[in-house]
N, C-alpha and C positions, 0 to 999 in steps of 0.2 A: 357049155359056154353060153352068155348071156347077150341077148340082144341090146342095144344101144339104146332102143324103146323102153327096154326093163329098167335099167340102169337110169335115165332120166325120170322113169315113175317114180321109182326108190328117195333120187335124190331131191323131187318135189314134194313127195312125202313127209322126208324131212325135214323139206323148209316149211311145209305147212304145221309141222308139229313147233316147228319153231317159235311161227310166228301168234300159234293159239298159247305156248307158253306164255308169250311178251307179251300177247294181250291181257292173260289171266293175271300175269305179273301186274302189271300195271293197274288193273284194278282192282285187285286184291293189296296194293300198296295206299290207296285212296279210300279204300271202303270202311265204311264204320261196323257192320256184320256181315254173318254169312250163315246161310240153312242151306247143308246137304238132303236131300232126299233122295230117296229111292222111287223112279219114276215109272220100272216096268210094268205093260199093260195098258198104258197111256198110250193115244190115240193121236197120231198127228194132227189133227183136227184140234182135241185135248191142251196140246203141247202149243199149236199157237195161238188158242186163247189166252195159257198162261203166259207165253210172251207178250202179246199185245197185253195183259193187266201189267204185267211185270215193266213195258214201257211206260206206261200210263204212272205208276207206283216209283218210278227213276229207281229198278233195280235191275241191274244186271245180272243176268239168267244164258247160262252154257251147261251144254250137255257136254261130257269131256271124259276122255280115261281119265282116268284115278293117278297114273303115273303121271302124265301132264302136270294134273292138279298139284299135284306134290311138289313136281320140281317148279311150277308156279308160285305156290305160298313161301316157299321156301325166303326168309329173313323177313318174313311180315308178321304182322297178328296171328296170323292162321297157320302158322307150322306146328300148331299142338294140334290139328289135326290130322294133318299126315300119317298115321299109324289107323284112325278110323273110319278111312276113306276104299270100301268096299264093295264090291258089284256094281250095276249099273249108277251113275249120279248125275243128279241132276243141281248145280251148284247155283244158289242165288245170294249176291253182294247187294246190301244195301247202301249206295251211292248216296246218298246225302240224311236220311233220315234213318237213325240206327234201327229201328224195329220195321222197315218198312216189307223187307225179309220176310220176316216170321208171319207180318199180317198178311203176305200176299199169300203165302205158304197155307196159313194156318185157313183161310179164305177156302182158297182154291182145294185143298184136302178133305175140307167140309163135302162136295159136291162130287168129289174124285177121291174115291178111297185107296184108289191104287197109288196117291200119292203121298209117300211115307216119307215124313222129316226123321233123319238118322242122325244128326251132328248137328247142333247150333254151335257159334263162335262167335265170341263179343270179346273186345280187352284183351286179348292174347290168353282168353280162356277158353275152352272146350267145355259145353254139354250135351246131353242127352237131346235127342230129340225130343222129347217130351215137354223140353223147355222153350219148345217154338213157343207156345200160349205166354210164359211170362216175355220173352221177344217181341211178342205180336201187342202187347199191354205196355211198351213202354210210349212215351208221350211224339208224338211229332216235336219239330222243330217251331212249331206256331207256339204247339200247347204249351211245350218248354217255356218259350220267352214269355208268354203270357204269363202264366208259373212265376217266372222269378217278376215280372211287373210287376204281380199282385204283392210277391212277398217286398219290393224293394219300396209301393206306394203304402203302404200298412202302416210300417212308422209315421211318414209324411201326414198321413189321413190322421192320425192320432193327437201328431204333434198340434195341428190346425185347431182339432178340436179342443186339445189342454188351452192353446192359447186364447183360443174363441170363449170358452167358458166364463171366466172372469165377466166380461163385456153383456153377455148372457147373465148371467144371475144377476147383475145391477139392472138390466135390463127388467127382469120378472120383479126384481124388489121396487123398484119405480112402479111399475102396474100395481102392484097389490097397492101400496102405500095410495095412489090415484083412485084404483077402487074400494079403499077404506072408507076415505076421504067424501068420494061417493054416498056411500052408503051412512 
């Protein structure tokens, strides 16, 4: 028979798996990627350096069962993971800059070999870990808008200089004909 203390462990248990589901939920519904790694080996010390870059980075980073995780992703992007979500993991969501993930990952792996990217997820696709480095290389959210700036001022710059032209060459034909005239 079970003691009354057991029974309350159990049923906090519970709520706490609960409540890391709703969390996971929740930002796995918001998140633009995600890099699974395999973190065993890693050193608490390790572990909240990567958190402290990973707050720094606006990525959110939980260590979690794999079951959790699963019934977390489950109706988001990231349920084509669920089947490669194996051994110990270490889960990082990129919160506003989609590659922000991969380069903290791809970062912090350089200096910690024990930390292995096993699953990248973007777009409700699935790859390899391997693909942390093309994750880690896509633009921030600055670079982006800069990006389409440049591509949306190009025409504009063009257009100014078609219309400028005209005005421009009467311009140079006036000097030569003055400097002829000159000479």
């Amino acid at each position: 028979m079970r003691s009354s203390s057991e029974g309350k462990a159990m049923a906090l248990n519970l709520e706490q798996k609960k409540e890391v589901v709703a969390e996971l939920a929740n930002v796995a519904a918001k998140a633009h990627s995600l890099v699974a790694a395999e973190y065993a080996g890693l050193t608490v010390e390790q572990l909240t350096q990567l958190r402290k870059k990973a707050r720094q980075s606006n990525v959110f980073v939980k260590v979690a069962k794999n079951t959790l995780v699963s019934r977390a992703v489950e109706g988001t992007d990231y349920a084509c993971v669920k089947d490669a979500l194996v051994g110990p993991m270490l889960y990082a969501f990129s919160k506003e800059d989609p590659g922000a993930a991969g380069r903290l990952i791809k970062e912090f792996a350089k200096a910690n070999e024990k930390l292995v990217p096993k699953v990248v997820a973007i777009g409700g696709q699935m790859y390899p870990g391997s693909h942390v480095e093309k994750l880690a290389s896509l633009p921030t959210r600055e670079q982006a808008l800069a990006m389409l700036m440049g591509t949306m001022l190009a025409p504009i710059t063009k257009l100014v200089r078609t219309l400028a032209e005209p005005a421009a060459k009467t311009a140079r034909a006036v000097a030569a004909v003055r400097d002829k005239k000159a000479a």
